[in-house]
mmCIF file of the C-alpha atoms, coordinates in Angstrom:
data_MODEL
# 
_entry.id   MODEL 
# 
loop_
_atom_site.group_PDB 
_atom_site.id 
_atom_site.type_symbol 
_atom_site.label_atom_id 
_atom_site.label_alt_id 
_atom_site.label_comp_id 
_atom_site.label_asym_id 
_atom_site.label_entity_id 
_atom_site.label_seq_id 
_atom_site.pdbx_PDB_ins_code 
_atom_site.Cartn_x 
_atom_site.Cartn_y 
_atom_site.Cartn_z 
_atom_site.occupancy 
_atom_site.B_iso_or_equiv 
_atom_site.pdbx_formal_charge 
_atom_site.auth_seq_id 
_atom_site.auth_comp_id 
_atom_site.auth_asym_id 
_atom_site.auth_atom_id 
_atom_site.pdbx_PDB_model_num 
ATOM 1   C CA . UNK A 1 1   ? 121.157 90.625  186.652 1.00 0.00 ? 1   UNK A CA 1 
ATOM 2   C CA . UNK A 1 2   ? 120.593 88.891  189.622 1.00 0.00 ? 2   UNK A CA 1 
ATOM 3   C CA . UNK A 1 3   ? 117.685 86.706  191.401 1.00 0.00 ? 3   UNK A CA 1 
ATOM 4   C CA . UNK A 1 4   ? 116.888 87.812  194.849 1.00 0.00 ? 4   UNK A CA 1 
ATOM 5   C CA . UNK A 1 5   ? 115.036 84.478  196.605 1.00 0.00 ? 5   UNK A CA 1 
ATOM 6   C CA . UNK A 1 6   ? 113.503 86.468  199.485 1.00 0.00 ? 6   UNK A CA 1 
ATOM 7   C CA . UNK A 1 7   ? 109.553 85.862  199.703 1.00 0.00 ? 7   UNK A CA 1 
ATOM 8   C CA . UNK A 1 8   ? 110.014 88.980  202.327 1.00 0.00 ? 8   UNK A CA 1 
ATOM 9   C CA . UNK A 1 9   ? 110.827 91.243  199.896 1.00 0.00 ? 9   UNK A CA 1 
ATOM 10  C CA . UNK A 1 10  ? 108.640 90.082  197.067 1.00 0.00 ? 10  UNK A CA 1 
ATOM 11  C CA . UNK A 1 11  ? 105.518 90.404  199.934 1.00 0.00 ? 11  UNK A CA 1 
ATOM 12  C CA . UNK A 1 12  ? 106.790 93.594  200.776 1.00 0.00 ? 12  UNK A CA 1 
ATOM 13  C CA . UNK A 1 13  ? 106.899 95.011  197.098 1.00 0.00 ? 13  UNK A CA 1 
ATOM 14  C CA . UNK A 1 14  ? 103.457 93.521  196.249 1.00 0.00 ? 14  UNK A CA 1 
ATOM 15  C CA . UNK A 1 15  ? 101.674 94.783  199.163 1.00 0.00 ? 15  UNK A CA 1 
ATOM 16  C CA . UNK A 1 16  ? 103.493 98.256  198.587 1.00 0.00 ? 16  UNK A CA 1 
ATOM 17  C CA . UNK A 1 17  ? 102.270 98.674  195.062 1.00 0.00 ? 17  UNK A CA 1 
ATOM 18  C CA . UNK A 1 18  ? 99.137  96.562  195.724 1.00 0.00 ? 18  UNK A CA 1 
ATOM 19  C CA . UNK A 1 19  ? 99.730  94.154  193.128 1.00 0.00 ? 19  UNK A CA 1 
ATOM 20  C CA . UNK A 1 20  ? 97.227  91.859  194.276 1.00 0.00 ? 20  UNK A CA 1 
ATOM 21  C CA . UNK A 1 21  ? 94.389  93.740  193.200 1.00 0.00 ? 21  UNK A CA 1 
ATOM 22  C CA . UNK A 1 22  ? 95.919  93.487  189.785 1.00 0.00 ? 22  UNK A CA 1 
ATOM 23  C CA . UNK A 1 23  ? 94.644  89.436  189.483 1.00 0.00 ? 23  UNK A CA 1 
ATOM 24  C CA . UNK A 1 24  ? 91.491  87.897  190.343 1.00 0.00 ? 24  UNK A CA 1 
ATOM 25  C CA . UNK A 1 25  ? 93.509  84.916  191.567 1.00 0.00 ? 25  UNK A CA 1 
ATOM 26  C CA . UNK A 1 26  ? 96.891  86.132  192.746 1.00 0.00 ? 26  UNK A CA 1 
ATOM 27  C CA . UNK A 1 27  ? 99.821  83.621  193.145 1.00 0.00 ? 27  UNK A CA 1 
ATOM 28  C CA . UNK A 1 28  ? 102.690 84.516  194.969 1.00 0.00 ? 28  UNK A CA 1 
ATOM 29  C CA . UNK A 1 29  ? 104.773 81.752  194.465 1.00 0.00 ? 29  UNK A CA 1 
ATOM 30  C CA . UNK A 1 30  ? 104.916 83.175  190.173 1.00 0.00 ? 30  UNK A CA 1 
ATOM 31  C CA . UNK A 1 31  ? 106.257 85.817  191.143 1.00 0.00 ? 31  UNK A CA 1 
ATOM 32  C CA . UNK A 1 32  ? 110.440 86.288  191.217 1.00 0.00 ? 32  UNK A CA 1 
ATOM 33  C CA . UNK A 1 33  ? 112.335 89.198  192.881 1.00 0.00 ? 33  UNK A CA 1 
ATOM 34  C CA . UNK A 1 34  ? 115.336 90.445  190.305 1.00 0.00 ? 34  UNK A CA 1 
ATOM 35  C CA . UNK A 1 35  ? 118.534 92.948  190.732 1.00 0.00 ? 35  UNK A CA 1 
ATOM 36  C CA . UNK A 1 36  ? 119.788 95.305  187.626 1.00 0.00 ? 36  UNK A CA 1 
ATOM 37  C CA . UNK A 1 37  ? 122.432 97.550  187.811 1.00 0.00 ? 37  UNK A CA 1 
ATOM 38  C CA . UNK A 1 38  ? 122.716 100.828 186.335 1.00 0.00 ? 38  UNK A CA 1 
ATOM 39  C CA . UNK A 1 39  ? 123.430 100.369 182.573 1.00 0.00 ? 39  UNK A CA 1 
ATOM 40  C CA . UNK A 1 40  ? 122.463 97.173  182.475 1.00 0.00 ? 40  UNK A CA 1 
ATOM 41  C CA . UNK A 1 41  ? 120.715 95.359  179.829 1.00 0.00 ? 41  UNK A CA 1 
ATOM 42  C CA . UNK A 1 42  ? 117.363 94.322  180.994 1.00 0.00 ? 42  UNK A CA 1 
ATOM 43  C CA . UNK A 1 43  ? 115.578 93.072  177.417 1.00 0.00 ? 43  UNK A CA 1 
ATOM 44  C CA . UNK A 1 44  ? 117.252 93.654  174.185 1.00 0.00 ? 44  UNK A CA 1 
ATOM 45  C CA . UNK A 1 45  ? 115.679 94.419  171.115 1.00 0.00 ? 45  UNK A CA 1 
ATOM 46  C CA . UNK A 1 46  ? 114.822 91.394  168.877 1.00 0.00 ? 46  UNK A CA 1 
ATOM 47  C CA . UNK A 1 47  ? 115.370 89.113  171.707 1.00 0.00 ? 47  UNK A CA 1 
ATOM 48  C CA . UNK A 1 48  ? 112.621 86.530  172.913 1.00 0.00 ? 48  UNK A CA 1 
ATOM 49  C CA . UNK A 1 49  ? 110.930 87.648  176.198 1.00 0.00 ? 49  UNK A CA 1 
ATOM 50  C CA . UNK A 1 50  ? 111.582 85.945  179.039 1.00 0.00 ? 50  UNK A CA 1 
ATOM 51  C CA . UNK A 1 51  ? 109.918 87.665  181.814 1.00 0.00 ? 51  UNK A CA 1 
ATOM 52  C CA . UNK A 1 52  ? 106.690 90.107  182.591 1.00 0.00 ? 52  UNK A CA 1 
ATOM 53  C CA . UNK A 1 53  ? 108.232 92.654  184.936 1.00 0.00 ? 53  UNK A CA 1 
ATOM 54  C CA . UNK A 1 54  ? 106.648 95.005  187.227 1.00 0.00 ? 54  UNK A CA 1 
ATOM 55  C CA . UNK A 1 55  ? 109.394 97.807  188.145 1.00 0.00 ? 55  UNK A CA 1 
ATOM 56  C CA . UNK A 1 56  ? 109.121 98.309  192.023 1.00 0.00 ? 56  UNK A CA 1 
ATOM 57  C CA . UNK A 1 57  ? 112.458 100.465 192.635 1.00 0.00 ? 57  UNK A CA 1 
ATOM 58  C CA . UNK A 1 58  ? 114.680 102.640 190.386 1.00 0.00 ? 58  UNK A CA 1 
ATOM 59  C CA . UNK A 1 59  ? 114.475 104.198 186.824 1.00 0.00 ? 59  UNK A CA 1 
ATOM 60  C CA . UNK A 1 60  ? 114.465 102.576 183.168 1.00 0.00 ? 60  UNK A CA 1 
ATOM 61  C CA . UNK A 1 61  ? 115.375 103.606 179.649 1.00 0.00 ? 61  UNK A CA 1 
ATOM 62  C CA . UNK A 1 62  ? 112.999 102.434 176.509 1.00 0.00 ? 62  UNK A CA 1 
ATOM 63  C CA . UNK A 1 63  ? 115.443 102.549 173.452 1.00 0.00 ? 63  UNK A CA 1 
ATOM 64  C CA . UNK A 1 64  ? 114.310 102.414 169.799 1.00 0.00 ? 64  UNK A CA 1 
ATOM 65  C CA . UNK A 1 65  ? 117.527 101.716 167.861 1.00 0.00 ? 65  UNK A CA 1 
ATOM 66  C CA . UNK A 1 66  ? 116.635 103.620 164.275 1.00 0.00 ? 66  UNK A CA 1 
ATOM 67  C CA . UNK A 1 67  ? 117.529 102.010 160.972 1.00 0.00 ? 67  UNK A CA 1 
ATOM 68  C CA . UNK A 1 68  ? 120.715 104.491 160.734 1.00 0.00 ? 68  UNK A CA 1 
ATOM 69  C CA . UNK A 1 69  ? 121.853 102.841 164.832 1.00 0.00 ? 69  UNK A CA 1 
ATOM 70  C CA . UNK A 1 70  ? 120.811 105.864 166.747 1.00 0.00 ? 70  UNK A CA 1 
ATOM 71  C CA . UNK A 1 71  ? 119.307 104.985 170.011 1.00 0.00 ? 71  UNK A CA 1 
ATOM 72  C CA . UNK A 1 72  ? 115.953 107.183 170.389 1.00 0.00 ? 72  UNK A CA 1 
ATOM 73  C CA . UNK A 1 73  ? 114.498 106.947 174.049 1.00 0.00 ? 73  UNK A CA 1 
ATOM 74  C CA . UNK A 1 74  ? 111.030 106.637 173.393 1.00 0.00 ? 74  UNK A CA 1 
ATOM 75  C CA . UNK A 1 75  ? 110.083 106.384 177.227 1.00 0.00 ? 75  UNK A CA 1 
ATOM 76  C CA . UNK A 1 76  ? 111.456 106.684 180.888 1.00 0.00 ? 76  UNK A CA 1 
ATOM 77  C CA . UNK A 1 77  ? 109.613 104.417 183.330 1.00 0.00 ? 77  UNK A CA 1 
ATOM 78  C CA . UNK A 1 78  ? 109.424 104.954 187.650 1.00 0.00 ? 78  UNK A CA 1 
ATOM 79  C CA . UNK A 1 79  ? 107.465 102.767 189.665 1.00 0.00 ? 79  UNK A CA 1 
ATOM 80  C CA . UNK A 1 80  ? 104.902 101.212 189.662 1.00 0.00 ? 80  UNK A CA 1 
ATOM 81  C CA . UNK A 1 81  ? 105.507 100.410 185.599 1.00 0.00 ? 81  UNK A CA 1 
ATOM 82  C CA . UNK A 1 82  ? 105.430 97.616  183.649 1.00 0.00 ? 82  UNK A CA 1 
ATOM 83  C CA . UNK A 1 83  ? 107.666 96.033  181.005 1.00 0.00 ? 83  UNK A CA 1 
ATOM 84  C CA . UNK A 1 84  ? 106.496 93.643  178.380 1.00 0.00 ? 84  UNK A CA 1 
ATOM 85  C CA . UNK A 1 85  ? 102.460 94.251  178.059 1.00 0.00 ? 85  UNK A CA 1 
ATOM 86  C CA . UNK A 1 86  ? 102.361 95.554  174.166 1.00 0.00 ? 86  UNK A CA 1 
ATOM 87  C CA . UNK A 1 87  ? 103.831 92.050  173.301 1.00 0.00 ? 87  UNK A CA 1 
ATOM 88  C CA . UNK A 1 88  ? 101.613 90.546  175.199 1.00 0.00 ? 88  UNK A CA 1 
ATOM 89  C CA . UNK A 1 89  ? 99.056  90.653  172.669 1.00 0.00 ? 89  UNK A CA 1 
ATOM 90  C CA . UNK A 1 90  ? 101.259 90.010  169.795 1.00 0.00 ? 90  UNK A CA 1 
ATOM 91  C CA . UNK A 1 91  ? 104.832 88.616  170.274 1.00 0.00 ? 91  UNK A CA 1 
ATOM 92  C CA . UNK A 1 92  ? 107.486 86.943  172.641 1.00 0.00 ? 92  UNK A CA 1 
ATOM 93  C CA . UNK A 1 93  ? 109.711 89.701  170.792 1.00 0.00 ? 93  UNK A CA 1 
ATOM 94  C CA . UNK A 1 94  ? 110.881 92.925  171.725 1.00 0.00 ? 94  UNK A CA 1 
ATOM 95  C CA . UNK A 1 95  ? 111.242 95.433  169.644 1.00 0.00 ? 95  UNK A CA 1 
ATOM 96  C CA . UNK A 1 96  ? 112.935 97.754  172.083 1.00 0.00 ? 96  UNK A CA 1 
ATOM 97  C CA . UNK A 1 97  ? 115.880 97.918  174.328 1.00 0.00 ? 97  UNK A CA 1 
ATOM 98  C CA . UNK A 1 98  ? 114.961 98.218  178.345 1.00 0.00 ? 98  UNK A CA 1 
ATOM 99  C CA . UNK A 1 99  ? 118.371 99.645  180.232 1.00 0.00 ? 99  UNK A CA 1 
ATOM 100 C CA . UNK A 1 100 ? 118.474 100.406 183.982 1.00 0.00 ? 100 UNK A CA 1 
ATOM 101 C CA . UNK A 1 101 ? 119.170 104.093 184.020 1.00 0.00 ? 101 UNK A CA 1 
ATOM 102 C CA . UNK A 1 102 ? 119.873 103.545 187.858 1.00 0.00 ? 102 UNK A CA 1 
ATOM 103 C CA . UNK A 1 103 ? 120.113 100.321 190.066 1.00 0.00 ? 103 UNK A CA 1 
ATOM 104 C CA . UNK A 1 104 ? 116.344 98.737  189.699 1.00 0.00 ? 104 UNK A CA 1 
ATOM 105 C CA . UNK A 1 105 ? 114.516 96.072  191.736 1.00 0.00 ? 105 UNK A CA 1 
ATOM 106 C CA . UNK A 1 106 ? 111.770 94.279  189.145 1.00 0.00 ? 106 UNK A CA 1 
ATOM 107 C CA . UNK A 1 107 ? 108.892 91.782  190.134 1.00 0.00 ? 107 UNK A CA 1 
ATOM 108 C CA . UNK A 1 108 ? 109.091 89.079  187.226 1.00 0.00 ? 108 UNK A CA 1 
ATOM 109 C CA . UNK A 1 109 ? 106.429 86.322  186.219 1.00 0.00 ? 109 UNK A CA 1 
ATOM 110 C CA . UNK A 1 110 ? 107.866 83.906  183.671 1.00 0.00 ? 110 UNK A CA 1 
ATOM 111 C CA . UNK A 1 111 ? 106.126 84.965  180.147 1.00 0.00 ? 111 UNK A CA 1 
ATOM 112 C CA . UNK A 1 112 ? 104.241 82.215  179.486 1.00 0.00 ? 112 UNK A CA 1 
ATOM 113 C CA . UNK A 1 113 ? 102.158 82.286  182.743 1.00 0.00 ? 113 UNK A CA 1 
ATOM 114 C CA . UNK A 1 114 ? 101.619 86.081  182.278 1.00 0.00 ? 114 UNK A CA 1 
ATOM 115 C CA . UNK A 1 115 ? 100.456 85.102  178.971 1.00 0.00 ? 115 UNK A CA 1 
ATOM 116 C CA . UNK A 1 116 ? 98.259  82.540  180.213 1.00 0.00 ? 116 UNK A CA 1 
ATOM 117 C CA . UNK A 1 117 ? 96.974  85.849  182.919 1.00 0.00 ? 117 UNK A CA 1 
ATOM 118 C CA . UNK A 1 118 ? 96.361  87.639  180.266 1.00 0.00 ? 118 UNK A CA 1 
ATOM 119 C CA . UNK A 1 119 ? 94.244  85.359  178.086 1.00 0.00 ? 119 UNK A CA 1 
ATOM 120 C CA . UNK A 1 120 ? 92.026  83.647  181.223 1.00 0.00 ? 120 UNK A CA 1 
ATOM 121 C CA . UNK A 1 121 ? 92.521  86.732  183.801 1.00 0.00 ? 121 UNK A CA 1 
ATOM 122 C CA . UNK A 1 122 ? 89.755  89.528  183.311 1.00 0.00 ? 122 UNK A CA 1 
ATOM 123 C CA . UNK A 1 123 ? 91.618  92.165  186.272 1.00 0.00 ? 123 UNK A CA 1 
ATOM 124 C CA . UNK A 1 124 ? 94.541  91.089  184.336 1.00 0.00 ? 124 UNK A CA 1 
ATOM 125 C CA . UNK A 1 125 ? 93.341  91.905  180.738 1.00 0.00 ? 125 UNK A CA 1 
ATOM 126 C CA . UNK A 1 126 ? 91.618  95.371  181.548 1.00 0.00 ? 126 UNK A CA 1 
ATOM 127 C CA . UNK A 1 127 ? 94.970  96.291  183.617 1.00 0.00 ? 127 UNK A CA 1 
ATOM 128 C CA . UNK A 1 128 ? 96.842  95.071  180.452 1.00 0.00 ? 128 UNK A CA 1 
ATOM 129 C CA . UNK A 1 129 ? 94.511  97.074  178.185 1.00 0.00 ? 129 UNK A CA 1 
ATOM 130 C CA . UNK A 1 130 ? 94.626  100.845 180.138 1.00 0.00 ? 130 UNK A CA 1 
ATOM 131 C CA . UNK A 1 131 ? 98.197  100.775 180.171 1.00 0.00 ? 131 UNK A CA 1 
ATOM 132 C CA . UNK A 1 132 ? 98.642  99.984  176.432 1.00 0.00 ? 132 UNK A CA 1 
ATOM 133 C CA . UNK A 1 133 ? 96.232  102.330 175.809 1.00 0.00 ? 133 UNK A CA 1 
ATOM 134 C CA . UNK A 1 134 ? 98.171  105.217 178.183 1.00 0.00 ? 134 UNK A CA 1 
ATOM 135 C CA . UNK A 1 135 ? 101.079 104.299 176.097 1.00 0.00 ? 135 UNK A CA 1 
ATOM 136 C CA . UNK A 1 136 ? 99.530  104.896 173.330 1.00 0.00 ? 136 UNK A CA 1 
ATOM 137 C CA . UNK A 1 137 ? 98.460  108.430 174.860 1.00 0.00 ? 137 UNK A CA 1 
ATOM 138 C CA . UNK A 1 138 ? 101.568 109.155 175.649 1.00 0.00 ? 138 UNK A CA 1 
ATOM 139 C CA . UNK A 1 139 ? 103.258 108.087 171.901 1.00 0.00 ? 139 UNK A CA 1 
ATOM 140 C CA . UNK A 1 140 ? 100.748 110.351 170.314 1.00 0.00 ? 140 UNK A CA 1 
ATOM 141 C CA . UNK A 1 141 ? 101.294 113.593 172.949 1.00 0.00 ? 141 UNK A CA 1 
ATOM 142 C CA . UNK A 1 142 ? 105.459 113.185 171.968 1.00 0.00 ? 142 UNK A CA 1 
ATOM 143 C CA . UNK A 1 143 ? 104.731 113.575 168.014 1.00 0.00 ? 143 UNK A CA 1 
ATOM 144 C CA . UNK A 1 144 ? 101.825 115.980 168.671 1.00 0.00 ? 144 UNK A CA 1 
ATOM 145 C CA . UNK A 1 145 ? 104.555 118.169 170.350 1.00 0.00 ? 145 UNK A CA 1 
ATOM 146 C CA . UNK A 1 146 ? 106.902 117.892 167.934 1.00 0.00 ? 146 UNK A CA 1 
ATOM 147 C CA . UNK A 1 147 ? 104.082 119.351 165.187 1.00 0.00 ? 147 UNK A CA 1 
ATOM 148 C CA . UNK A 1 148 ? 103.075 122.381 167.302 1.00 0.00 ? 148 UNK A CA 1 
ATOM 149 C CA . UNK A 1 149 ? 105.928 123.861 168.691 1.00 0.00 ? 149 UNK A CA 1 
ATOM 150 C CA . UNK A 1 150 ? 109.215 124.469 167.469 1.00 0.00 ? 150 UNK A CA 1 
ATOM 151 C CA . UNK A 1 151 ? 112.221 123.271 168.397 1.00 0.00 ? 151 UNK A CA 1 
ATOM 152 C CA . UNK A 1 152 ? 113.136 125.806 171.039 1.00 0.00 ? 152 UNK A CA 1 
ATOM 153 C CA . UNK A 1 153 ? 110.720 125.452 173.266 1.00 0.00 ? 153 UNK A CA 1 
ATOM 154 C CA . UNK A 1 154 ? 110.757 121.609 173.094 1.00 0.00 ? 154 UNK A CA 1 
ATOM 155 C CA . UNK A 1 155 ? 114.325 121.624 173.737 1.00 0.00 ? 155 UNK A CA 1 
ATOM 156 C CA . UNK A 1 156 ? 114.125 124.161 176.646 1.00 0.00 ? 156 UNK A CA 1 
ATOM 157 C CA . UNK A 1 157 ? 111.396 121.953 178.191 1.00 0.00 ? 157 UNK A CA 1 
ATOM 158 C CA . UNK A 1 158 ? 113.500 118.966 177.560 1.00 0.00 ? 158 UNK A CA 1 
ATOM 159 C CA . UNK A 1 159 ? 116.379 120.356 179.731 1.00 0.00 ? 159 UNK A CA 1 
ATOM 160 C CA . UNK A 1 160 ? 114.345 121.729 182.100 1.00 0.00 ? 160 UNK A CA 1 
ATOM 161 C CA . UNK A 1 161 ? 112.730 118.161 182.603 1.00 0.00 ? 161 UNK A CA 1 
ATOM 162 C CA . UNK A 1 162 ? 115.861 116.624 182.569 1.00 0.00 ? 162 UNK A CA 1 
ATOM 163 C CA . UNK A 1 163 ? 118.066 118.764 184.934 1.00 0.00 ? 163 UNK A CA 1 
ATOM 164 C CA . UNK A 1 164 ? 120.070 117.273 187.837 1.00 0.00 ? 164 UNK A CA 1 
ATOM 165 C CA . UNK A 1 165 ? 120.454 119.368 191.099 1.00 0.00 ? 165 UNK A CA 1 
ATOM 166 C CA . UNK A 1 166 ? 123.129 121.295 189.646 1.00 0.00 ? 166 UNK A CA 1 
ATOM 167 C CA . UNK A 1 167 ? 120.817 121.975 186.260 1.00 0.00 ? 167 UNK A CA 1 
ATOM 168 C CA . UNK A 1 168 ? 122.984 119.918 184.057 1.00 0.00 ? 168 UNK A CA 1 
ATOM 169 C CA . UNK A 1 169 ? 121.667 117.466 181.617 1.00 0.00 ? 169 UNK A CA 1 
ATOM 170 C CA . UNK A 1 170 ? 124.167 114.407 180.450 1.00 0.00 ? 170 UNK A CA 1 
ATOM 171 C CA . UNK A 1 171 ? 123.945 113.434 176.494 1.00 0.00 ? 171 UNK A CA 1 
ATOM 172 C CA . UNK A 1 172 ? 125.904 110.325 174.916 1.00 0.00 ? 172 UNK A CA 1 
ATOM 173 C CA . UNK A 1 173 ? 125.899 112.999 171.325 1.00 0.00 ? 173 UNK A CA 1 
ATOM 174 C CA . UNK A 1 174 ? 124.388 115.281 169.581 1.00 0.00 ? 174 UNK A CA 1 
ATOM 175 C CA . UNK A 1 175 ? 122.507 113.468 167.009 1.00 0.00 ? 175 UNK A CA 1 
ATOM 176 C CA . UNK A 1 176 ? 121.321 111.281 170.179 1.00 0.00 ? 176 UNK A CA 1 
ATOM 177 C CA . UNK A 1 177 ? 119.743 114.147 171.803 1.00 0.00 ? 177 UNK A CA 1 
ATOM 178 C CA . UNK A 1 178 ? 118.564 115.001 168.179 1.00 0.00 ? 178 UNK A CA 1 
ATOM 179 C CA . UNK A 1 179 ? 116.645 111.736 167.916 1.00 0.00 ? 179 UNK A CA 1 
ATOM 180 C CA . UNK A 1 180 ? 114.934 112.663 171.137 1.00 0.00 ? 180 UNK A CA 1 
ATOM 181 C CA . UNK A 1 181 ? 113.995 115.603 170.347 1.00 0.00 ? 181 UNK A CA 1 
ATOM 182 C CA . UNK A 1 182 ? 112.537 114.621 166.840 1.00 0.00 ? 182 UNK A CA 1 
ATOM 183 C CA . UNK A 1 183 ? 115.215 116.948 165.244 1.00 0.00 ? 183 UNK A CA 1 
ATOM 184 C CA . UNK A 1 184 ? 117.866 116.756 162.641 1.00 0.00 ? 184 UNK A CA 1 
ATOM 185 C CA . UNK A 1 185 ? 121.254 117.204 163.908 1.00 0.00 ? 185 UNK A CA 1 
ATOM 186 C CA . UNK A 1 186 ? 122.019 120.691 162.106 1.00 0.00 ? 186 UNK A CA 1 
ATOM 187 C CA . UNK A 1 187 ? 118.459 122.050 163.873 1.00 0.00 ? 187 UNK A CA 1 
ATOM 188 C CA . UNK A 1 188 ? 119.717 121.151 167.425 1.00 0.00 ? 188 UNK A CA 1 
ATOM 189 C CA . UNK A 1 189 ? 122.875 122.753 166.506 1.00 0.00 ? 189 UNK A CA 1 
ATOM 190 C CA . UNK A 1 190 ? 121.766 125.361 165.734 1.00 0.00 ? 190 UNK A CA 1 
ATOM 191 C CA . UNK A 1 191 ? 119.080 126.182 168.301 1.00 0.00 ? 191 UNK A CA 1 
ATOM 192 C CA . UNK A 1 192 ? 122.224 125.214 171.212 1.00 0.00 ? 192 UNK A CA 1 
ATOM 193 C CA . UNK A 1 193 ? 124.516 127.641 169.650 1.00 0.00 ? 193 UNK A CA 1 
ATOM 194 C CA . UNK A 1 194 ? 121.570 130.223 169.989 1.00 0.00 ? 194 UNK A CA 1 
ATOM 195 C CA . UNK A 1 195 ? 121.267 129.796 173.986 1.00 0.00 ? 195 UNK A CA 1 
ATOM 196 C CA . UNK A 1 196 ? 124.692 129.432 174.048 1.00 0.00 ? 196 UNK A CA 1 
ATOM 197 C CA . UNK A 1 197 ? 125.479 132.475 172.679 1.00 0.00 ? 197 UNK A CA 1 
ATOM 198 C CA . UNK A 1 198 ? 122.333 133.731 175.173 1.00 0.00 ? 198 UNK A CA 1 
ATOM 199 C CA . UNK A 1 199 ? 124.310 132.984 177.910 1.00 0.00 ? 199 UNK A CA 1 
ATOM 200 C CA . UNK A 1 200 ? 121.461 130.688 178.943 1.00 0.00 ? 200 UNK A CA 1 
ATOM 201 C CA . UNK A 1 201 ? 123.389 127.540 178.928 1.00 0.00 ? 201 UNK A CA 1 
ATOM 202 C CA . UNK A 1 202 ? 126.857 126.053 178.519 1.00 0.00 ? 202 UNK A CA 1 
ATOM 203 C CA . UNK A 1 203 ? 127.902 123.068 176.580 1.00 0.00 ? 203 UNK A CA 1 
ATOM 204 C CA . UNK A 1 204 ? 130.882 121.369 177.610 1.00 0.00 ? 204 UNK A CA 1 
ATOM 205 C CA . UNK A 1 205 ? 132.242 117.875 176.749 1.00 0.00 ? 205 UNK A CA 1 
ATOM 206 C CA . UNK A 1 206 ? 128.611 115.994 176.141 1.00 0.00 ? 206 UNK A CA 1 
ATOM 207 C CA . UNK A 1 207 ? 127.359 118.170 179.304 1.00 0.00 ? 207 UNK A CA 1 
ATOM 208 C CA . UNK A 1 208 ? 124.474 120.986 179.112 1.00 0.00 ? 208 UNK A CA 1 
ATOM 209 C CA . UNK A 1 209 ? 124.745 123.319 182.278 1.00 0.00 ? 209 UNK A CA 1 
ATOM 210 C CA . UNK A 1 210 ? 121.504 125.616 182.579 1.00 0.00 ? 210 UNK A CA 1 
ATOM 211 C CA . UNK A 1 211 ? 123.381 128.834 183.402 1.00 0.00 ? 211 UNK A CA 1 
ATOM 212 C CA . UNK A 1 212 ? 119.650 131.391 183.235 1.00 0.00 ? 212 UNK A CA 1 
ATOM 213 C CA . UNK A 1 213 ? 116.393 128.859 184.264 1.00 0.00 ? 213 UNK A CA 1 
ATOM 214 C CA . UNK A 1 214 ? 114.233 132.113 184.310 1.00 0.00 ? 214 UNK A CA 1 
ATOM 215 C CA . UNK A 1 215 ? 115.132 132.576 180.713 1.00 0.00 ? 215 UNK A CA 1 
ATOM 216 C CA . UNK A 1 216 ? 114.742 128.731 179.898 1.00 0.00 ? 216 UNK A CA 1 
ATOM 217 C CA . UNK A 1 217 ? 111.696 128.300 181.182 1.00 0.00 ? 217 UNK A CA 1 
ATOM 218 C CA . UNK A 1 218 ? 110.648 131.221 179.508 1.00 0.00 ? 218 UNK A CA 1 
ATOM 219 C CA . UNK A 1 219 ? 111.356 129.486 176.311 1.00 0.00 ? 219 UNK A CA 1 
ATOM 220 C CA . UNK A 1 220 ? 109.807 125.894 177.371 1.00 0.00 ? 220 UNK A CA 1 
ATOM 221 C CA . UNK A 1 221 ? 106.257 124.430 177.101 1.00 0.00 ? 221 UNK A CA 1 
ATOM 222 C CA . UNK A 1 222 ? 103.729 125.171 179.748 1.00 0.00 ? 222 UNK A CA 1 
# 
């Protein structure tokens, strides 16, 4: 991690993503301008939070680490998201892991005067508030998937979603991708040796190459 102390840049990022209109009284000089690189630790679970972040360039990883120590990415955040507003209301803890899946630029406001927005700002609280609640939404649409269609077709939309340009999809293991996918290990297994054997994709050393996308996305979720 590193602090970038250019105002520029922190102007340029807040009048980008209009921040402003986030606060009925805006204060520049709370703000900090910070530097992750990919892979890096941003918050780790069970660790006190120190800042509010607003992510203004790159990608991030939210990572549940289950009671068994398999990390299960609950969430990928782009800009404009934010990073520390369910503890808000609760806790300085986090329950999660936040990793830079790329190199990421991040607004920060010390915790304890976002805390203070959040308990004396109004704009503050209702922007707090709808993205909680789209959280929420979002929590409830992954298990909703998971009851009403089977495992094929989330996994084909999964890779689909997840593709690079050359339609492969990275995985750290099986059981990983498992977690993911809200799937036992033997499942996943079995549905990859199914569109393996459909010569619709290839797995080779923790790599998924999408070899028939016409037949994949045949398979996935509308």
């Amino acid at each position: 991690m590193r602090e970038i102390n250019s105002k520029l840049n922190i102007i340029g990022y807040v009048n980008d993503f209009k921040i402003r209109d986030l606060f009925e009284n805006f204060d520049l000089s709370k703000f900090s301008l910070f530097e992750f690189k990919k892979n890096e630790r941003i918050i780790e679970s069970n660790e006190i939070i120190k800042y509010f972040y607003f992510l203004v360039e790159g990608k991030i990883d939210i990572i549940y680490n289950t009671v068994t120590d398999r990390e299960l990415i609950i969430d990928k955040l782009e800009p404009l998201s934010i990073i520390g507003d369910v503890e808000l209301r609760k806790s300085y803890i986090s329950k999660f892991d936040v990793i830079a899946r790329e190199d990421c630029f991040l607004l920060g406001i010390n915790y304890n005067i976002a805390k203070k927005y959040f308990e004396i700002d109004c704009k503050f609280n209702k922007f707090i508030y709808e993205s909680t609640c789209k959280k929420l939404e979002k929590s409830v649409d992954i298990f909703m998937l998971a009851s009403c269609y089977d495992l094929n077709r989330r996994f084909a939309t999964y890779l689909i979603d997840n593709s690079n340009n050359d339609g492969e999809v990275k995985y750290k293991s099986i059981s990983n991708l498992a977690d993911q996918l809200l799937a036992s290990s033997r499942q996943l297994t079995r549905v990859l040796h199914s569109l393996e054997t459909s010569n619709i994709i290839e797995k080779n050393n923790k790599t998924i190459k999408i070899l028939n996308i016409e037949k994949l996305s045949e398979l996935s979720i509308d």
